[in-house]
Structure formats: structure tokens, C-alpha cells
C-alpha positions in Angstrom: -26.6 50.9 5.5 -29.7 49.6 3.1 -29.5 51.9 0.4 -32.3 51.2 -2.6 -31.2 48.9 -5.8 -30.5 52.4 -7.6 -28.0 53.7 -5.1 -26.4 49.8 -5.2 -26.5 49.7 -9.2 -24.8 53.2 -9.2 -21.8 51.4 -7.2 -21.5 48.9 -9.4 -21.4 51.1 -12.5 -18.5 53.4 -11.3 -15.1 51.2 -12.3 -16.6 51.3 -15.8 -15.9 55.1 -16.9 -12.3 55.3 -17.7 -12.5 51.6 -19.6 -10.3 51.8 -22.9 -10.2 49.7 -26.0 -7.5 47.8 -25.0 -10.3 46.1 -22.7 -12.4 44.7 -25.7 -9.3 43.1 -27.5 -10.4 39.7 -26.4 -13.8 39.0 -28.4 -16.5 37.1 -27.6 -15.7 33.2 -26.2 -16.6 30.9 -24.0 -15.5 29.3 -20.8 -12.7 27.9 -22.8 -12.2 31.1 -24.8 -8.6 32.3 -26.1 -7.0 35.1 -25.3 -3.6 36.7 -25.4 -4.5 38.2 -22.3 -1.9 40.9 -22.9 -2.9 43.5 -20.7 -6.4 43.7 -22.4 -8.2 43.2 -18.9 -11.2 45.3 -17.2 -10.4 48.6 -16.1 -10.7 48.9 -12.2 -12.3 51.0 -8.8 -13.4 54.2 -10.0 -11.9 54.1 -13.6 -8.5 54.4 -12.5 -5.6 52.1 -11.0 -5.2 54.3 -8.2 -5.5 53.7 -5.0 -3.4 52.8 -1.7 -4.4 48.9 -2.1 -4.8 47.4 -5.3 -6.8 44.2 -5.6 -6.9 42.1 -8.6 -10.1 39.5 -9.7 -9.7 36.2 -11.9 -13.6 36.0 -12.4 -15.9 38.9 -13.8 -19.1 38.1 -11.0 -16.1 38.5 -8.2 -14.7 41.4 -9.1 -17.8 43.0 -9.2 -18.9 42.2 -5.9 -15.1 43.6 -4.8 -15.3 46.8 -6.7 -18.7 47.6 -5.0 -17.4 46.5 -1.5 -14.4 48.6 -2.0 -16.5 51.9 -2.6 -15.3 54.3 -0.1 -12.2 52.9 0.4 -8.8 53.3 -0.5 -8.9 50.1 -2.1 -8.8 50.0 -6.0 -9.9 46.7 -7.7 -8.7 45.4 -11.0 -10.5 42.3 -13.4 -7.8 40.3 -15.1 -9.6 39.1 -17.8 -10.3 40.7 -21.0 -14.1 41.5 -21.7 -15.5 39.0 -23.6 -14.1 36.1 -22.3 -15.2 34.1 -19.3 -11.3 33.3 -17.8 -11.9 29.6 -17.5 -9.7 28.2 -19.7 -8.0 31.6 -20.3 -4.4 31.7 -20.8 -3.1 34.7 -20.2 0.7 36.1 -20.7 3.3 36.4 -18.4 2.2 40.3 -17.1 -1.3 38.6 -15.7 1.0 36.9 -13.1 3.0 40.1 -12.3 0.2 42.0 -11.7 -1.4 39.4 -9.2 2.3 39.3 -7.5 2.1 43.2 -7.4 -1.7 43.2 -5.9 -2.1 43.7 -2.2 -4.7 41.0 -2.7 -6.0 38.0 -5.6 -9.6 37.8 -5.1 -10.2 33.7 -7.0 -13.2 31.3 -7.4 -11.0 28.1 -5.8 -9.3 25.9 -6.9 -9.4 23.8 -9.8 -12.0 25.7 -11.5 -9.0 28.7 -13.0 -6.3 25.9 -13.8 -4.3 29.5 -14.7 -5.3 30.8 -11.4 -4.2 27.6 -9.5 -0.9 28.2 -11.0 -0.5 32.0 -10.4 -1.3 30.8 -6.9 1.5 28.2 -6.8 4.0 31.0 -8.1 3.2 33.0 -5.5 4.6 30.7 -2.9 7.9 31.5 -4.7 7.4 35.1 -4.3 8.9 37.2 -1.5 6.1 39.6 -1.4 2.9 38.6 0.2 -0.2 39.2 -1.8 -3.1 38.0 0.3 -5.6 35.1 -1.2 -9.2 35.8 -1.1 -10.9 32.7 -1.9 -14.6 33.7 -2.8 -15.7 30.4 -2.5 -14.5 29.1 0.5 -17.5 27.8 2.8 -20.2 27.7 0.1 -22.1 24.5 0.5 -21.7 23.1 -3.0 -24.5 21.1 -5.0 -23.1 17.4 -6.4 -22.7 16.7 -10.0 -25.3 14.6 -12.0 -24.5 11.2 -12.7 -23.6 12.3 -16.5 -21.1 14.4 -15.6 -17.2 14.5 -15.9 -15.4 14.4 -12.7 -12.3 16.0 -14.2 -14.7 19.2 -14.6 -16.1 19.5 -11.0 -13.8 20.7 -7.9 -14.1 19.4 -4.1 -15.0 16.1 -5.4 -17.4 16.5 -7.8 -19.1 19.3 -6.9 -21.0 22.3 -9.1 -18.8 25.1 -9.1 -21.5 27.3 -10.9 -22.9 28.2 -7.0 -22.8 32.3 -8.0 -26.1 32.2 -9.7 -28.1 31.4 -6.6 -28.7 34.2 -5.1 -28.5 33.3 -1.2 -25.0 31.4 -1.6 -23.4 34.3 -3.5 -23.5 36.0 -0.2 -21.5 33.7 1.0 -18.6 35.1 -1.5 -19.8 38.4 -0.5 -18.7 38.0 3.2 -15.6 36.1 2.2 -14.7 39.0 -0.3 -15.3 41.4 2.7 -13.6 39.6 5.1 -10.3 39.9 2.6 -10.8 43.6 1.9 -10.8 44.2 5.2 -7.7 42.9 6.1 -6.3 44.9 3.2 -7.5 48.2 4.2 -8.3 47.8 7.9 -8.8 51.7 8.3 -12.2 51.3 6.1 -13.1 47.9 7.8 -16.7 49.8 8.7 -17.3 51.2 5.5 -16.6 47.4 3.5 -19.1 46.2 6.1 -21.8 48.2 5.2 -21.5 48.0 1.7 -21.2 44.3 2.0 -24.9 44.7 4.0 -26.3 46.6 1.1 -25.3 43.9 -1.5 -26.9 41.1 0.5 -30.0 43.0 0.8 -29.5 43.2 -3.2 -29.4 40.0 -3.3 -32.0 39.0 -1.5 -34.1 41.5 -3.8 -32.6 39.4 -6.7 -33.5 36.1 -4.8 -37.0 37.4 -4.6 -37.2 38.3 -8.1 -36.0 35.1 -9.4 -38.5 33.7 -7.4 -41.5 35.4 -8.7 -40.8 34.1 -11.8 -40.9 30.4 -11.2 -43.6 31.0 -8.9 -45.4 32.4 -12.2 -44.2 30.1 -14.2 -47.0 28.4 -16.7 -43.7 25.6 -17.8 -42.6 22.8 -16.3 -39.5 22.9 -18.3 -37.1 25.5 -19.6 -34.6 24.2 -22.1 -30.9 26.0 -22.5 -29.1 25.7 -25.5 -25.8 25.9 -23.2 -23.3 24.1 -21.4 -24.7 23.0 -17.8 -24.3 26.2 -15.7 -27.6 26.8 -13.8 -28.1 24.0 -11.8 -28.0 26.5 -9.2 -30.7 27.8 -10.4 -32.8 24.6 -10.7 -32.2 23.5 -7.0 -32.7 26.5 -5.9 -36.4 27.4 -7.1 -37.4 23.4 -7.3 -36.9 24.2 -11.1 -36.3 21.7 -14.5 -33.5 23.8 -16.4 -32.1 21.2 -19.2 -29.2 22.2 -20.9 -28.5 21.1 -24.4 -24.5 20.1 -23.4 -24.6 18.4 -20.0 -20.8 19.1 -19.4 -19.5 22.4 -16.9 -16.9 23.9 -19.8 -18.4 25.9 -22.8 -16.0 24.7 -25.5 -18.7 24.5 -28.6 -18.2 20.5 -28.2 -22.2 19.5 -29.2 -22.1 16.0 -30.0 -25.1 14.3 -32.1 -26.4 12.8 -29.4 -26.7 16.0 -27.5 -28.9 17.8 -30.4 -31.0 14.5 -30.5 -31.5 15.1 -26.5 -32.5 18.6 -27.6 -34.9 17.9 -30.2 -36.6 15.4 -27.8 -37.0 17.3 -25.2 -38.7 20.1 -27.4 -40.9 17.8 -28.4 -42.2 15.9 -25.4 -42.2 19.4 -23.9 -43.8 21.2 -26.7 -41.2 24.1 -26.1 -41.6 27.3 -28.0 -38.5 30.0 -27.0 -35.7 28.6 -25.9 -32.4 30.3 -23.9 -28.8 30.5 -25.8 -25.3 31.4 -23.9 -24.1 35.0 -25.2 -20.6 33.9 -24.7 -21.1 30.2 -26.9 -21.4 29.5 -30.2 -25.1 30.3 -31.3 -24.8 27.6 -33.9 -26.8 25.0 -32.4 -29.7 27.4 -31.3 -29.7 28.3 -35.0 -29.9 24.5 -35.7 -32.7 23.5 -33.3 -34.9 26.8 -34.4 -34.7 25.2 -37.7 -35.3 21.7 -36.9 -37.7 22.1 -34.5 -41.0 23.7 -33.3 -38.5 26.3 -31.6 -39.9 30.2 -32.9 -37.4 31.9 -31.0 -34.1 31.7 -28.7 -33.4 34.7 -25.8 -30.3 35.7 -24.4 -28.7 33.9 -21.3 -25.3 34.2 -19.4 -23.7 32.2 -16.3 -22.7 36.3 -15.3 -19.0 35.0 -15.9 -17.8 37.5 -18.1 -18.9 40.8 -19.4 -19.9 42.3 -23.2 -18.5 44.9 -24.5 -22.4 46.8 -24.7 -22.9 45.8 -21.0 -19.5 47.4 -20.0 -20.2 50.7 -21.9 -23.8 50.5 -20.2 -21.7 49.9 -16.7 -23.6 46.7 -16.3 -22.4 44.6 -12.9 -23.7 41.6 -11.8 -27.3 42.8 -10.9 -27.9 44.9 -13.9 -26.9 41.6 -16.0 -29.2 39.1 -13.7 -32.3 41.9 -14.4 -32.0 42.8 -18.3 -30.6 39.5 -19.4 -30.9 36.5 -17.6 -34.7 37.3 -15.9 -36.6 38.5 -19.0 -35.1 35.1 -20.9 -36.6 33.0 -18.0 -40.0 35.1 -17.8 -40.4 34.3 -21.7 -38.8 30.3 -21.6 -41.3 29.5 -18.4 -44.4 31.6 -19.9 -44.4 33.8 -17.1 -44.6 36.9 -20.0 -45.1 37.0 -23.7 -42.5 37.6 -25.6 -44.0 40.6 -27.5 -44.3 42.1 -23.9 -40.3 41.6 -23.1 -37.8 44.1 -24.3 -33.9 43.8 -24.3 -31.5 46.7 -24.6 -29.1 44.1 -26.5 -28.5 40.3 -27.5 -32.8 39.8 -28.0 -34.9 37.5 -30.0 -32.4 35.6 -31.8 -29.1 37.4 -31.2 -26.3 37.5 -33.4 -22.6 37.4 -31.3 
């Protein structure tokens, strides 16, 4: 099956209708966010909990790719993390680990990435009922960690766990995801095939569109005023993508020497627009628009969590890539004008 993106996007949107408020109690964060995490999280499969199988997701780019797999299945899929917050260094309450022990399956990013998923794993062993592991990144050849970086952040030995944002190796997690849906619902094994055929073709759309734009690209550098999250991005389209905090966690931490990077490489670069993390503090954007040359900072997002707008427009992980992430790139590498880009939400500099 190869439907068009519109027939894919469609899939993605349906788990979105039945979402309540109780899903926006988190707020806005970042990779190290807080949470109560009690019982705030995502609402699942078509709106409902229902279904024979129930699947639960520690990571928002995961659970998408799930909930579209699962389409015409019994199969219903759940996100465990409140909107707004990425689940990195979420701590949720005690009922986040009940509801993984009552899932038929945990759909997770590896470990040490989650410390909170590592543990609900390890309780698990203690647990008489069997929920089945689906470890979305198992496989996926990882890219090494720059010489600045903190060990303590990577996993598998300093490795980049960001790999979800290229493309080509987010299929990887796609047929890993598959693979653990159809042990859960073996009667609809077919069905989770072909949908897991239509999302690699989507992806290799998305790989193709990400392409374009570097290929158009009239900048050698794009500058982030972010943690380090789209490496990925960089190796894979032979791309300079700095980041103004050169650590993996988003906890706000910019030190001095970080915004005199920044201002640096604005300079020597003779950057205009610059991208800023939805789900990080803005402050420093704010800073470097008034200390700089910068006119302007556009919206960008590791597609780890979800925004409350993007949930009530039923955005997934291809509707984000497209109306966030690809017009901020278009404008950062000079591929478009600004006055020629248009976002539905979180523009020309966004307020949280």
C-alpha cells in the first residue's frame, strides 16, 4: 500500500479527536521539563483507550509512528507524556508505571536516554504479567558525539541519541515498531505491514524534502539557539547546523561562554534569522536578537514532544517536520525569504 502524504497525514491525525484538557496540564518545557505526570498524558488510537491491545509510548515521535502503524488494527496506542513536555527528564507519578505494567506492549527510545523509562523497565522484571518491550531504536547505526560533549549524556558509548530526525534511520524505528505490533496483534500482522510501507515511503518524501532545501541553500551555516539535537540533520545533508548549547539535554543551562560562541559565529557568518527550540527557554534568542545583527529567530523542534496548537491541529510527526522545522531551515539557509514563509503558529519571533 503507497497511499499519497494526505491519506498518511489523515492517519496520523486520528488519535487526536477525543484529547481532553487533562492532556495540556503539563506546559511548555524542555528535555528536562517537570511534570506531575498525573495522568495528564496524550490521548490514544482513535481518541479512545479502546481496543483489544493497548500499547503505551515514552517518546512523542514514537508513539506517532505506532498509532499510524496500528491503524486498522485492534491495537490502541497510548503517549505517556503530557503535551508539552519532551519526557526526558520527566518524572512521572506512580500510575505512569501501572499503566506500562497494564499495556500489552512499552514502545521506548533505549536505554539510558528515559532514565524514568530505564526504571519502569527494570520494575517490570518484578512483574508477573508480561508486557512486551519495543525498543524503537534497536539496530540504528548511531552517529558519535563531538569531542565537546558529555559522555554521561550519550548512550551506547557516546553515541547521538537524536537519530529520529534523519529521515532514512527513522525507518529503522518504523520496522522495529512494526515488528512489536505485530507480535501483539498477530491477526492484523498484514495490515501493520502495509501501513509501515506507507510511512517509509513518507519518509522518504520527507528525506527528499529536507534535501531540497540544503540543496537550495545560499548558507553555509545555520545557527540554532538550542541544545545540540540535529546533528542528524547535519551528517545527513553534508550540513553546518551550530547550536548555541553544545550539550544533548535542554535544561536552559547557557553559560557565558556559550553566548560568546553565539555572537561569534553571527558575526564571522554574517547571520541574519536564526532557529530557537519551542520547547526551551526563548531567553537567549531574545538576547542574541538584541546583541547582534540577528533581525529575526523562527521556530524549531527535535519533534520530541507536542504543543498544545499542534495537538488541536492533529499535527504527527510529518505535519510538524513540514510547517515547523522546514520553513525555519528554508529561511536560516536563504533557500526562501522570510516575507515569503508563513507559519500557522510559533513564527517570527515566537512567544512560548
Amino acid at each position: 500500500m503507497n497511499p499519497d502524504a494526505n491519506e498518511l497525514n489523515g492517519l496520523s491525525r486520528r488519535r487526536f479527536a477525543a484529547l481532553g484538557a487533562g492532556a495540556f496540564a503539563g506546559g511548555l518545557a524542555g528535555c528536562t521539563g517537570t511534570g506531575d505526570g498525573g495522568g495528564s498524558a496524550a490521548g490514544a488510537g482513535d481518541g479512545s483507550t479502546e481496543g483489544e491491545y493497548t500499547v503505551v509510548a515514552s517518546f512523542f515521535t514514537f508513539y506517532d509512528f505506532a498509532d499510524t502503524l496500528a491503524e486498522g488494527t485492534d491495537v490502541a496506542v497510548e503517549n505517556l507524556v503530557p503535551t508539552g513536555l519532551h519526557g526526558h527528564g520527566w518524572e512521572p507519578d506512580p500510575s505512569i508505571q501501572r499503566r506500562i505494567t497494564d499495556a500489552d506492549a512499552f514502545v521506548h527510545v533505549g536505554p539510558d536516554f528515559q532514565p524514568w523509562a530505564d526504571r519502569a523497565i527494570d520494575a517490570l522484571a518484578a512483574e508477573t504479567q508480561g508486557t512486551r518491550l519495543i525498543d524503537a531504536r534497536e539496530g540504528i547505526d548511531l552517529i558519535g558525539l563531538a569531542d565537546s560533549l558529555d559522555e554521561d549524556e550519550a548512550v551506547e558509548g557516546a553515541k547521538d541519541p537524536h537519530f529520529w530526525l534523519d529521515p532514512q534511520r527513522a525507518k529503522g524505528a518504523v520496522e522495529n515498531i512494526a515488528d512489536g505490533l505485530a507480535d501483539v496483534d498477530p491477526d492484523h500482522e498484514e495490515t501493520i505491514r502495509e501501513n509501515a510501507t506507507a510511512l517509509d515511503a513518507e519518509l522518504d518524501a520527507l528525506d527528499e524534502e529536507w534535501q531540497a532545501v540544503f540543496d537550495a541553500a545560499e548558507r553555509d551555516v545555520a545557527f540554532l539557539a538550542a541544545h545540540n539535537a540535529f546533528a542528524y540533520i547535519a551528517e545527513r545533508y553534508d550540513a553546518t547546523i551550530e547550536p548555541l548549547v553544545v550539550n544533548l539535554a535542554a535544561d536552559g543551562d547557557v553559560r557565558p561562554a556559550d553566548m560568546r560562541r553565539a555572537q561569534e559565529t553571527i558575526a564571522e557568518n554574517d547571520i541574519r534569522h536564526i532557529g530557537a527550540a519551542v520547547f526551551e527557554p526563548i531567553r537567549s534568542a531574545k538576547q542574541l536578537l538584541e546583541q547582534t545583527d540577528v533581525e529575526a529567530y523562527y521556530p524549531v523542534t527535535p519533534y520530541a514532544g507536542t504543543a498544545e496548537s499542534w495537538v488541536e491541529r492533529g499535527w504527527g510527526y510529518f505535519d510538524i517536520a513540514r510547517e515547523v522545522n522546514l520553513p525555519t531551515f528554508r529561511i536560516l539557509l536563504g533557500a526562501a525569504d522570510p516575507d515569503e514563509v508563513t507559519f500557522a503558529d510559533y513564527g517570527r519571533n515566537f512567544e512560548p
